[in-house]
Structure formats: structure tokens, C-alpha cells
N, C-alpha and C positions, 0 to 999 in steps of 0.2 A: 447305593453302590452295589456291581455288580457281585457276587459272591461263587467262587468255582470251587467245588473241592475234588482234591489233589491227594489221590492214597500214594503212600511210597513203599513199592515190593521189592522181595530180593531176600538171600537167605542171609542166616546170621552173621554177626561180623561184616556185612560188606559196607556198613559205613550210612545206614539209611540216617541214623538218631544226630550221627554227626553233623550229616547232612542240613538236616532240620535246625539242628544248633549252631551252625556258622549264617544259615541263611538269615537265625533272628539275630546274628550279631551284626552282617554285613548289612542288613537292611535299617539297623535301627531301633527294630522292636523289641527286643531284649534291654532291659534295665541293667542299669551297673551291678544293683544290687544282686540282681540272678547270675552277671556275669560274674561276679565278685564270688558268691556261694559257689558257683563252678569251680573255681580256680580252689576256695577254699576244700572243698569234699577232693580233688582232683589229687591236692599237698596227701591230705589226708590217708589217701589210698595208695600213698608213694607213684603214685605215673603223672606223665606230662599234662597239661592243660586240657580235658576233655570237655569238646561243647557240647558233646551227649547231654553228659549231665544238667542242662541247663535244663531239658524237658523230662528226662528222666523221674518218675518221681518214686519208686520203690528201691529202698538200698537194696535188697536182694540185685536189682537192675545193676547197678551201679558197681557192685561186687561180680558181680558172674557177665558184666558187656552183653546179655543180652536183653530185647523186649520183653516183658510179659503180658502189658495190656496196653489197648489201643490208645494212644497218646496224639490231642489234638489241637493245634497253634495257626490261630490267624496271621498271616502278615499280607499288609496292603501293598500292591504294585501299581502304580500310575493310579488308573480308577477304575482295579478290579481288586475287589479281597479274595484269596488264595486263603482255603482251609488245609490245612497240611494235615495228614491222617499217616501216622507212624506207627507200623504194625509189624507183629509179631514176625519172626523170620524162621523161628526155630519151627522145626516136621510138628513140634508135641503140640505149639498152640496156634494149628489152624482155625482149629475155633474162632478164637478169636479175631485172625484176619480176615475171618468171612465177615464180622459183623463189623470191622471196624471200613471192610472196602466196597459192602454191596452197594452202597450208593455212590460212587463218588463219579465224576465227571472224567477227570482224567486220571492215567497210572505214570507213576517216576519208576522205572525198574532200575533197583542198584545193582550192578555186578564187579566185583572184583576184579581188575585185570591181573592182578597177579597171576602166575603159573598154576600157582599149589592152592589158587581157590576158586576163580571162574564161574563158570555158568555149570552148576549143580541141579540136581535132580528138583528140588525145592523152588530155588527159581523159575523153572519151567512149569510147574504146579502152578504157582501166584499168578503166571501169563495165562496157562488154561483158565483158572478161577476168575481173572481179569475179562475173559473171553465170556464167559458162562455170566457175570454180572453186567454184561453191555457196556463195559468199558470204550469207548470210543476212539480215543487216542493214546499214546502210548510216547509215552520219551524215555529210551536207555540212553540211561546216563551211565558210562564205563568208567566207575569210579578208580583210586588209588593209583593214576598214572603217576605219580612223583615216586612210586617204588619202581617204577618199569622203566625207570628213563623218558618217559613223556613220551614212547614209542608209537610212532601214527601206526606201523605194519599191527604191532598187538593187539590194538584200537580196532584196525581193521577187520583184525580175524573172529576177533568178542561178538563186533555188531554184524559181521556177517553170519555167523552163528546164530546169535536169536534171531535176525530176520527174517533165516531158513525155518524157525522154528514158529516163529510166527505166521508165516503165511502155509504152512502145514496145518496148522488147525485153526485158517480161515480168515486170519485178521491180514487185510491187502497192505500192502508197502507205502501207500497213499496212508495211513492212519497210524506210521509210527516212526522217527526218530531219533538218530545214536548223535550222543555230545560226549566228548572227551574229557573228566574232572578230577580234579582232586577236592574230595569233600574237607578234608581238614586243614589243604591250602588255602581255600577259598575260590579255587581256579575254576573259572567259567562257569562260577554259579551266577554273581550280578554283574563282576566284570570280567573282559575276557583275558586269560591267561598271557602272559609275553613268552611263555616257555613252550606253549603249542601253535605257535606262529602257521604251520602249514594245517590248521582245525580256522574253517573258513565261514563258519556258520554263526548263529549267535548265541548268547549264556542261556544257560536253563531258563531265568526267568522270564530273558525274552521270546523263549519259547515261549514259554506258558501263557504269556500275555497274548501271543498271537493268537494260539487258540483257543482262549474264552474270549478274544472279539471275535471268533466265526462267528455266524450268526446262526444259532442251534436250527439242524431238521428235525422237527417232525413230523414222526412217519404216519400219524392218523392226527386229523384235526376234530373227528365226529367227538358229541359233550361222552366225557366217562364220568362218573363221581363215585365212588366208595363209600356208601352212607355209612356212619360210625356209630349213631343213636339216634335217639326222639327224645322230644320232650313240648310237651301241651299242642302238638299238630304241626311241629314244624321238625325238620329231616334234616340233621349236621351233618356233614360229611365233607371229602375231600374232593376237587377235581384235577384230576389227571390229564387231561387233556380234553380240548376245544372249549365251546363254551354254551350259555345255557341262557333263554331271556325270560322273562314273564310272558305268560301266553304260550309258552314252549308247551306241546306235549311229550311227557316223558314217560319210560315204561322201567318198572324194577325187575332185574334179574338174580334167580332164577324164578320167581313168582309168579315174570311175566304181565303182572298186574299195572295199570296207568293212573294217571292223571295229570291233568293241566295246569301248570305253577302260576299259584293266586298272587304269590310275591315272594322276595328275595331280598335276603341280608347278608350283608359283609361286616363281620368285626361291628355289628351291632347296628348299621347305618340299612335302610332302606334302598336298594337299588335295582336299576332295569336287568342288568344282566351280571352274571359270573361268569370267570374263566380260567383256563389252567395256571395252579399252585392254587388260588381260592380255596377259604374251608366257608362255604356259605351256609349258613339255615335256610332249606324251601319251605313255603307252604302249598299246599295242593289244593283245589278246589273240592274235592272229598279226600277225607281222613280215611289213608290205611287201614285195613283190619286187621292187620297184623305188624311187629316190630319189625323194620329193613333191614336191623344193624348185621352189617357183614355182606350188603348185598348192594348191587350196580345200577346206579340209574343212567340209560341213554335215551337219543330218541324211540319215540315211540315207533317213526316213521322208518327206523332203520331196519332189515332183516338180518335179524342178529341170534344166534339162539345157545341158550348155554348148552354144554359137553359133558358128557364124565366119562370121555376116551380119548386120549392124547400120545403122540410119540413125543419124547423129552429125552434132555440129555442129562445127565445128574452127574457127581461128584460125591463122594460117600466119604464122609468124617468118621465114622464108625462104621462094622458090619450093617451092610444094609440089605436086608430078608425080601424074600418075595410078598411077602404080607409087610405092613406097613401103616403109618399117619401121616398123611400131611395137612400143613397150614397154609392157609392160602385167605389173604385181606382177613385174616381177626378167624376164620370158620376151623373146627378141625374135623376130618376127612378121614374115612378108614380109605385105602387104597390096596389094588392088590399090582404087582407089579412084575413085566416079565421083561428079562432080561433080552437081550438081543445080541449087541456084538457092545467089546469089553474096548476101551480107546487109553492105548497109552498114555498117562500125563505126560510124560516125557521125550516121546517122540510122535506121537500123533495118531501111531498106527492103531488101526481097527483089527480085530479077531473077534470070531463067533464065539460066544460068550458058552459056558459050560456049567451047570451048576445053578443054583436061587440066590446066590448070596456074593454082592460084590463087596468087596475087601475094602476096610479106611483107602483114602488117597488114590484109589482108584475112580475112573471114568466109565460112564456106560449110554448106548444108545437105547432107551427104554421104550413098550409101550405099557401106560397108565393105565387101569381101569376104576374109577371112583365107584363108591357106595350112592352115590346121587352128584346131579348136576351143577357146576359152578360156571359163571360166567366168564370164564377165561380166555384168552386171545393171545397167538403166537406172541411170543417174546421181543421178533422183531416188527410188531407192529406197536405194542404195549407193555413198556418192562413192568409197569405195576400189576399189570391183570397175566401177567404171562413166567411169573417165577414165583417156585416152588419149594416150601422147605419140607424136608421129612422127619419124622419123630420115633424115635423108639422108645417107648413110655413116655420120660418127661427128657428125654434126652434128644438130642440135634444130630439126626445121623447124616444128612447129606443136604445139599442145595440140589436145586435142580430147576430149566428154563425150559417152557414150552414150544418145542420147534412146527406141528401140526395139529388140527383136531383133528380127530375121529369123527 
């Protein structure tokens, strides 16, 4: 079965947890017994029936209505499984939503229609950070119309809003979505509401179904693989894209060093070829003289050559200095870094940046220069080989996606 996962953004309070906990009620996947402990902890805490709670698992959560850690629930649709990725909402723990969204396939943005809560400075953050992780598509879902009267105008003005704000910083109107809901009705999550008669499209999930049947692009087929280790002459690692035969000559990067694959296993079985998601063991026709781990095998025949100068776009979770570390596939990297022009998360705009140090939650167009070379590859041709994290000591100060080499 096929498997998509599904982060869900939006700032606190708009209803994402609920979201996730009517979807496992309306589908099925939810047990009585979890429905039942809902209802029980819900009595408990004197307020009405919350299917937050069914996912929620720290009472802290449960007492204060917001997330703290990334919370993650399968539910199956027809014959795709949907990983649902419930992340934080609150400014304090982006953290966390980076690590709970940088992989996922598609994004659910929740926003409040209400008056007095809307589309917030935060939300627009999650949509940039959705941008910056290669987010593909995008469904706002305009949660809590049963307080607004199921108003299509308010509907309207929400999703014309983010749209403006979406195609500002680059994501096209072809690749994103507004549905009308109520998370804690149940309304046009699996079926569709009779209260939003003039909402002419279909429920959340049949969105989501649509698009994990597109059939993925992509943007480079040429073999990548990430070698992870060694062990007795044979080279573990992952491939990322295209694929790879016996008889292939290969070359590792940044070493630049070759040879010809003597043979190939998958999950312990002998075979002619690997290919993308594969973690195969090669063997070479001569043995390395040196450890790979951390480093890229492609063809040999490809001209390809590793960087250590890049323009990148980053996002900074903490002060992030003109001196610097990043990690990039398993390596860590002194980097020194000059700023450029500073991009608002919240409206898009660009200004010439002033100063070595970008601020938490701010945005910046950077160029990189590394202490030594990495085989890395714009972002949008490679999100494995093309996105950057940075470190201040042992600390995670910003993400960041390789837009050109140098």
C-alpha cells in the first residue's frame, strides 16, 4: 500500500489536533477504547467531548490546548495510507515543527475563520518553512465555519488571503487548495457538509486522495546514493534517486575516486539492479582505501563535481552568525556565511540585509562558503543532496535549501 505523508500547519488553537481526532473517529481507526478515554480525560477537565485528546498524549497538552511534540497517526483511504504529522503551532516550538514537517509529501494548513483569529503571523511562517522543505501541494482547509455562520464571503476572503501569500513567495496556484470545514463537526472532512451547499468541491480526504494518485515528478532520474557505512567490502547506503546495475561504473563524491559494481544486494537477496528508496549493500571490483561514510556515489560517466560555494535560502530558529556549522547527509561543516537581502516570513518582501546576524524566525537570501567540498545539488533538482541544517554548538539554529552552486 501506497503511503503519503501529510503534515498539518497552522497556528495554535486553530483546530489542527481536533482535526486529526474526528478524522480517526470518522474513518474508523480510532478504538472505542481511545474514543471512550477521550470522553473520559474531556469529563475530567470539565469541557465538552474533545477528539484532540484521542492523539494527544502529554497532560501538559491536554491542560494548556496546545501541541508540544510532533504527534503521528496512520489512517487508510481507499488504497493509500495517509501519515498524519500533528505539529506544533505555538512561535516557542518551531523546533519542532521543522522536524516533525521536513519530510512530508503534502501540507493541510489550518486557519481559523473566525474574526479575532485568522491568518496570523505564525501561519504564514509554517507556509514559508512548507516552501523551504519542498512541500509540493498544499490544502487550506478554512477551519471553524460553524462559528461564522458557514459564511462562503468569509471563506472567501481567508483563502484569497493565503493564496496572495502563497504565490508571493513562489508556490503557483496550480499546487494548492482552500476547503471549507468545521474540524469538530466533522464537516467536509470524509463527508460533505449539507450546511455549505454553495462549497462545490470535494472533502479533505478526497482531496488528498487525488493527490497521492498523481503520479510523482522526478526532477533528476541520474543513480544518487548516500553511502551510510562499510563493512567487509561491501558499501550500505541509500538511494535517492534513479538507479544503479552491476557492471555500472560508479564514482564517490567528494573523493572523486571509482569503481565498477561486482554485485548488489537488497535486504540481504542478490540482485542485478537497485533503485530509488533502495538501501542496497554494493561491492566494487576494488576495495576503497578509504571509509565513504557520508559521501555520494553517481555515475562515473556523469560531470558532476562537488561545491563549497552556494547561494541558499535559510530560516533561523535561533541567532544565526556569520560564522557557523552545518550538517549535511551525516558530515559536519564549518561554514562562513554572508548575508544578502533579509525576506519577510510574513509578507514575502526582500530588503538588503544590514548587519552578520539574522534574527530567530526570520528569512534570508544567503551566500555559503564551506571549509571543504560537498556533493550537493540545487534543492530543486535533489531535496536530499540540496537542504541544509545549521548548528550553533550542539544547537539547531536554522534550516536552509540550496538554490545555486558557485
Amino acid at each position: 500500500m501506497k503511503i503519503k505523508r501529510v503534515t498539518l500547519l497552522g497556528h495554535k488553537d486553530h483546530g489542527k489536533s481536533t482535526l486529526i481526532g474526528n478524522l480517526l473517529i470518522s474513518t474508523g481507526t480510532a478504538t472505542k477504547d481511545r474514543i471512550n478515554e477521550a470522553r473520559r480525560i474531556s469529563r475530567s477537565l470539565g469541557r465538552q467531548f474533545e477528539p484532540a485528546f484521542i492523539l494527544d498524549s502529554f497532560s501538559e497538552e491536554r491542560e494548556g490546548g496546545l501541541t508540544i511534540d510532533t504527534t503521528r497517526v496512520q489512517i487508510r483511504y481507499k488504497d493509500i495510507g495517509f501519515e498524519f504529522i500533528d505539529v506544533p503551532g505555538h512561535e516557542e516550538l518551531i523546533k519542532n515543527m521543522i522536524s516533525g514537517a521536513s519530510y512530508a509529501d503534502f501540507a493541510v494548513l489550518i486557519v481559523s475563520a473566525k474574526r479575532d483569529e485568522g491568518i496570523m503571523d505564525q501561519t504564514k511562517r509554517h507556509l514559508f518553512l512548507a516552501k523551504i522543505f519542498g512541500i509540493k501541494k498544499i490544502i487550506i482547509a478554512v477551519n471553524k465555519m460553524d462559528s461564522i455562520g458557514y459564511s462562503e464571503e468569509r471563506f472567501g476572503s481567508v483563502a484569497k488571503s493565503i493564496g496572495a501569500y502563497l504565490e508571493k513567495i513562489g508556490i503557483d496556484s496550480r499546487d494548492y487548495e482552500a476547503i471549507p470545514i468545521s474540524a469538530y463537526g466533522s464537516e467536509n472532512l470524509v463527508k460533505k457538509s449539507d450546511k455549505m451547499k454553495w462549497y462545490r468541491g470535494k472533502t479533505l480526504l478526497d482531496i488528498l486522495y487525488e493527490m497521492g494518485r498523481e503520479k510523482e515528478k522526478k526532477p533528476k532520474n541520474n543513480f544518487r546514493m548516500i553511502i551510510q557505512g562499510e563493512s567487509d567490502g561491501r558499501y550500505f547506503g541509500r538511494v535517492v534517486s534513479g538507479t544503479a546495475k552491476v557492471s555500472d561504473e560508479i564514482k564517490i563524491l567528494p573523493r572523486n575516486d571509482w569503481g565498477r559494481i561486482k554485485r548488489l544486494y537488497v535486504k540481504g537477496k542478490s540482485v542485478r539492479k537497485c533503485r530509488d528508496g533502495d538501501n542496497p549493500a554494493i561491492e566494487l571490483d576494488e576495495e576503497l582505501k578509504f571509509n565513504p561514510r557520508g559521501m555520494v556515489a553517481l555515475p562515473r560517466s556523469e560531470e558532476f563535481n562537488a561545491s563549497r560555494r552556494f547561494m541558499a535560502l535559510i530560516f533561523a530558529t535561533e541567532p544565526m552568525r556569520s560564522e557557523s556549522t552545518i550538517k549535511f547527509i551525516g558530515n559536519q561543516i564549518r561554514a562562513r556565511i554572508k548575508f544578502i537581502d533579509e525576506i519577510s516570513t510574513t509578507d514575502g518582501e526582500r530588503k538588503k540585509m544590514r548587519g552578520k546576524e539574522l534574527a530567530p524566525l526570520k528569512a534570508a537570501s544567503v551566500e555559503i562558503i564551506l571549509e571543504k567540498e560537498i556533493p550537493a545539488e540545487n534543492f530543486n533538482e535533489s531535496q536530499e543532496l540540496g537542504r541544509l541544517l545549521f548548528y550553533s554548538g550542539e544547537a539547531l539554529s536554522g534550516v536552509g535549501i540550496i538554490e545555486r552552486k558557485l
